[in-house]
C-alpha positions in Angstrom: 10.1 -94.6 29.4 11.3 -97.6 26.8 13.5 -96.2 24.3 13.3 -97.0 21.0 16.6 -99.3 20.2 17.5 -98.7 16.4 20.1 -100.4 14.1 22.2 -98.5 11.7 23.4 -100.4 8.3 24.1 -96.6 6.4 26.0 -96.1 2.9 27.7 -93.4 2.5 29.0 -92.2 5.3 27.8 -88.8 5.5 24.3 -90.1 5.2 25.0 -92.3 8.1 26.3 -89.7 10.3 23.2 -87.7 9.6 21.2 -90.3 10.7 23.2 -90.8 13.4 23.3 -87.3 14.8 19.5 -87.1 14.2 19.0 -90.5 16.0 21.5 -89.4 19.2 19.4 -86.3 19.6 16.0 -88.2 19.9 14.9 -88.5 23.8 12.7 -91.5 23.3 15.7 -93.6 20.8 19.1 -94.7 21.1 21.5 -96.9 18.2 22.2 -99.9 19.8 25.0 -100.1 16.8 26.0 -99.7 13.2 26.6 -102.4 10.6 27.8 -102.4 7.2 27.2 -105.4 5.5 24.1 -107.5 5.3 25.7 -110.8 7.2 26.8 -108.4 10.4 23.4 -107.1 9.7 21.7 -110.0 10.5 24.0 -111.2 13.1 23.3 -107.7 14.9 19.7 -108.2 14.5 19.8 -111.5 16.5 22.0 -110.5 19.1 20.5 -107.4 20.3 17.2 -106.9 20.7 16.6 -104.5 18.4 13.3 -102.4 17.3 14.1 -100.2 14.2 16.5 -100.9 11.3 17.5 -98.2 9.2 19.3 -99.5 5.7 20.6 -97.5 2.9 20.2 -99.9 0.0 23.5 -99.5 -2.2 20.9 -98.8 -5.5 18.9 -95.9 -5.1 15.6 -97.1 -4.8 17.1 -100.5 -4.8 14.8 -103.0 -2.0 17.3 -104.6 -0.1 16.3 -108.2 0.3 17.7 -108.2 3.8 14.2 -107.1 4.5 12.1 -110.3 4.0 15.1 -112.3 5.4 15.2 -109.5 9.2 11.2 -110.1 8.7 11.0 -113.4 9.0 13.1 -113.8 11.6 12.0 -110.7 13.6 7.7 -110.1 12.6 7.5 -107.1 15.1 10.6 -105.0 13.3 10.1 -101.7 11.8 12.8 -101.4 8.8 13.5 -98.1 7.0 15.2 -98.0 3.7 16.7 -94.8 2.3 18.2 -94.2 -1.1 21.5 -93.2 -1.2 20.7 -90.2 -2.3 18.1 -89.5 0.2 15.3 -88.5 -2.6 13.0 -92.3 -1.6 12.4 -93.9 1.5 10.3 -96.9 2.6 8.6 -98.6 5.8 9.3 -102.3 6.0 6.7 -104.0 8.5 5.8 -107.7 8.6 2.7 -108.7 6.5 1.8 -105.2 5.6 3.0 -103.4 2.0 6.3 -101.6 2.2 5.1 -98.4 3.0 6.6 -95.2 1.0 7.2 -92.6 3.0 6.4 -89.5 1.1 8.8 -87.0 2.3 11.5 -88.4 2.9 13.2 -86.0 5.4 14.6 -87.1 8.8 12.2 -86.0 10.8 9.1 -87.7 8.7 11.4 -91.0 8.9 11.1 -90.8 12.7 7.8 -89.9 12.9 6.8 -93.0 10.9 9.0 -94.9 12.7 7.2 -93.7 16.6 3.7 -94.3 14.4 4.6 -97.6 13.6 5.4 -98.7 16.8 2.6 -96.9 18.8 0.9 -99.3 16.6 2.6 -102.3 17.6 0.8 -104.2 20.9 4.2 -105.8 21.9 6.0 -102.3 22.1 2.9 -100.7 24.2 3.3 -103.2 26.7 7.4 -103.4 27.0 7.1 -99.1 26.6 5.2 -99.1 30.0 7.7 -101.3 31.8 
């Protein structure tokens, strides 16, 4: 089975680490790595091939306009945005809405992330391989 390869750019840090624990303890996922700012962000997102980023926007329900730029370069990434103080969170997909995910706990988070990419032809085809 493919596992889902996500990309950490998490402020604060205890917010990151619960992502991160949450994350590690998913069979079908793995963090391929962890950025902090939005250039390493984008140099991450070319280098490894990535399918998830999860950002924590620095302004609580701030949109981080690292989205449209990841988008454009990468149309089949999911992105998830979480407030810093974990009360709003939003799905980032290519040509569709931002999508607000209305309860914003970690386990909704990954269960809109495994929707959106059981959705996605590309993944269905690299998942089987």
């Amino acid at each position: 089975m493919k596992r889902i390869k996500v990309l950490l750019s998490s402020r604060p840090k205890l917010l990151s680490e619960v992502i991160r624990f949450l994350i590690e303890h998913q069979p079908d996922m793995e963090i391929v790595g962890e950025v902090l700012d939005p250039l390493q962000l984008l140099h991450a997102s070319r280098k490894a091939a990535v399918d998830v980023v999860i950002i924590t926007p620095l302004k609580a329900n701030g949109e981080p306009k690292i989205c449209h730029l990841l988008l454009a370069e990468h149309p089949l990434l999911k992105i998830v945005t979480q407030s810093a103080n974990g009360e709003a969170a939003y799905l980032y997909q290519a040509g569709v809405d931002k999508k607000r995910i209305e309860e914003p706990s970690g386990h909704s988070i990954l269960g809109v992330i495994r929707e959106a990419l059981s959705k996605s032809p590309v993944y269905k085809i690299r998942s089987k391989s």
